[in-house]
C-alpha positions in Angstrom: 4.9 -6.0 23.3 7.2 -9.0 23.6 10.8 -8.2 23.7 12.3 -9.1 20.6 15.5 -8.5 18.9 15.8 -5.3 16.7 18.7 -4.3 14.6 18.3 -1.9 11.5 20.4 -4.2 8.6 22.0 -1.9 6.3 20.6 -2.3 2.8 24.2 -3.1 1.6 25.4 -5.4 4.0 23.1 -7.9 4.6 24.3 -11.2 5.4 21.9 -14.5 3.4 20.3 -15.2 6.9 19.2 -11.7 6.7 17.5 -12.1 3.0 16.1 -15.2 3.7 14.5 -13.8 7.0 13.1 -10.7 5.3 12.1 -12.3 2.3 10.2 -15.1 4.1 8.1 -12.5 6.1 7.0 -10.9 3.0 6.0 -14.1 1.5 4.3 -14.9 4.3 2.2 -12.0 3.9 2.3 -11.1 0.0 2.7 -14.7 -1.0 1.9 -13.4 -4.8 5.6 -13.1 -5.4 8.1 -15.2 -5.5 11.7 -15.6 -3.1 13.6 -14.6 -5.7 11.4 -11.5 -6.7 11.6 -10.3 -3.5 15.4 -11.3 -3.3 16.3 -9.1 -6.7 14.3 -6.2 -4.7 16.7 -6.3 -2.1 19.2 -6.2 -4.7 18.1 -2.9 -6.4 17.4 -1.5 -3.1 21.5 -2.3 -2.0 22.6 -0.6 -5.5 21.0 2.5 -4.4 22.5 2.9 -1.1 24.5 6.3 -0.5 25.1 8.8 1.9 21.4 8.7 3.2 20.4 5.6 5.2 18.8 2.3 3.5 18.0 -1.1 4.6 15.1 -2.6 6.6 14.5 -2.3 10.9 13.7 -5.3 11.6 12.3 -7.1 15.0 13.2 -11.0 15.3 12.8 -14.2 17.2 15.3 -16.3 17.0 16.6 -16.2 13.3 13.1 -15.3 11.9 11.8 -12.0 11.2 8.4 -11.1 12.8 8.7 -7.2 11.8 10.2 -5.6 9.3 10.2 -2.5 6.9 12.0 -1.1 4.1 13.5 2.5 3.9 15.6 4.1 1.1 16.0 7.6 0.0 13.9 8.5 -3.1 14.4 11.8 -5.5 11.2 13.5 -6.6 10.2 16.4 -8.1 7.5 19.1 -6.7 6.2 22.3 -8.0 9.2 24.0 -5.4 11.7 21.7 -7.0 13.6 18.3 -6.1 12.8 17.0 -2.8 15.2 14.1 -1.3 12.5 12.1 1.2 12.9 8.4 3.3 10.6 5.9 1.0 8.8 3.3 3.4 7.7 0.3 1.6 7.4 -3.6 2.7 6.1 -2.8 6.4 4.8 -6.3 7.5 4.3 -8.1 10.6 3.9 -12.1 11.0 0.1 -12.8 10.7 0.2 -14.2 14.2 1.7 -11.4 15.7 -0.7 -8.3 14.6 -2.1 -6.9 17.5 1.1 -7.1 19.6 2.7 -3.3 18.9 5.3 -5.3 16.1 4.0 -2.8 13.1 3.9 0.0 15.2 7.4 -1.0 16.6 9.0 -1.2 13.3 7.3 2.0 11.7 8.5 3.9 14.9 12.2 2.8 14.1 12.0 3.8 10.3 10.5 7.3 11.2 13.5 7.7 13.6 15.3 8.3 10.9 13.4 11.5 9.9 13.3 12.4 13.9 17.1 12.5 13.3 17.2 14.7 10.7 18.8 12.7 8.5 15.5 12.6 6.5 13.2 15.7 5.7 9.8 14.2 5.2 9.0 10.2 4.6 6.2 9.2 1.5 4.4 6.5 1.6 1.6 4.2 0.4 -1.6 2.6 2.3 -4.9 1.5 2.5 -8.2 3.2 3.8 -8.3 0.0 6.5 -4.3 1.1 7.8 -4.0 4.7 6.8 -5.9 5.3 10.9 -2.5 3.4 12.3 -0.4 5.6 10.2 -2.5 8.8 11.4 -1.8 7.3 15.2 1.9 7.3 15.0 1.9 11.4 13.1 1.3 10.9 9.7 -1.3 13.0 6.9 -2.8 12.3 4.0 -1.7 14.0 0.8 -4.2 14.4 -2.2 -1.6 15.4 -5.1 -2.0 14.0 -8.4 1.1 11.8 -8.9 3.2 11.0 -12.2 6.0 9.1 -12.8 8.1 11.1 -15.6 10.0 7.7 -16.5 7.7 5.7 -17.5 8.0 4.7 -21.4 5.3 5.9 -23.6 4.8 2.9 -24.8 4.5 0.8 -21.1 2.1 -1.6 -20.9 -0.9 -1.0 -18.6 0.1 -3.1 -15.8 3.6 -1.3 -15.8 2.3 1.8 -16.1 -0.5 1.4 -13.6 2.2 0.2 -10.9 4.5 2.9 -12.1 2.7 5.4 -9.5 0.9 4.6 -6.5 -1.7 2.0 -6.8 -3.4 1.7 -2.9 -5.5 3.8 -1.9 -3.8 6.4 0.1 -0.7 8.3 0.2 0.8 9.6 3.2 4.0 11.7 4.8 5.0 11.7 8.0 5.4 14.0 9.9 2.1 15.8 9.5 3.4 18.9 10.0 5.7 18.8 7.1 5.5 22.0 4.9 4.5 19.7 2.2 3.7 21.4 -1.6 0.3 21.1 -3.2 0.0 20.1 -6.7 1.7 17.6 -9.2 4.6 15.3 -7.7 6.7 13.2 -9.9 7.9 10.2 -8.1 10.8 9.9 -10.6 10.8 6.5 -10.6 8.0 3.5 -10.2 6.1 3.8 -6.8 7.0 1.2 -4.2 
């Protein structure tokens, strides 16, 4: 892999350069949004910030992102109770990059945070075609059914069909986390 810049930018202190970089990597590769969808994400994501960390690692070239994830800490309920976990959402790498060690880079730097032990256990969403990278760098499967409790009765079905995870595969990292078996409520719409 090239040697790039890294830095991990705080979900709550990120600078405009910073939200324009990270929001013009994920349109580059989800272009069905828009800036400014992306921009309020960022938003919600820097209300949430606590204790726990949140914000995006990131690997750059000059001022533009090439890499970059997002992590945040998520609440969720299990059959043995609340469970505090590192969400990992947004992981993209610049189309002309893949292949490089970027993605697996940038993944590497989010789990660190659960190698630290400032995070249990990390969930997160995938497809068949990415869930082998995932498995590479110690991640698992998990088959629950999942719910979210929050969603209104009345949601329409695009809300309510995004309101839980809509790819393929959900996974934890590490593998070897004691994780429960049955019903999780994600508390909150996937991401």
């Amino acid at each position: 892999m090239k040697d790039y810049d890294y830095s991990f930018i705080p979900a709550d202190a990120y600078t405009d350069a910073d939200r324009d970089a990270i929001t013009g990597l994920w349109l580059s590769v989800w272009p069905d949004h828009s800036r400014e969808y992306y921009g309020e994400k960022m938003a919600r994501i820097a209300e949430i910030s606590g204790e726990l960390p949140a914000g995006y690692p990131v690997f750059r070239e000059k001022d533009a992102a090439v890499a970059a994830a997002l992590i945040f800490p998520r609440e969720i309920h299990t059959p043995r109770g609340s469970l505090t976990l590192m969400a990992l959402s947004g992981v993209c790498v610049r189309s002309d990059l893949r292949g490089q060690g970027l993605g697996a880079g940038v993944v590497r730097k989010a789990f660190s945070f659960v190698g630290q032990g400032l995070y249990r256990v990390s969930l997160f969403q995938t497809s068949y075609r990415v869930a082998p990278f995932y498995e590479s760098l110690g991640c698992c499967r998990v088959d629950n059914p999942f719910i979210n409790s929050l969603t209104p009765d009345n949601a329409d079905p695009e809300a309510l069909r995004r309101s839980v995870f809509w790819d393929d595969v959900v996974m934890i990292y590490p593998a070897g986390f004691d994780w429960p078996a049955g019903q999780i409520d994600l508390c909150g719409s996937a991401y």
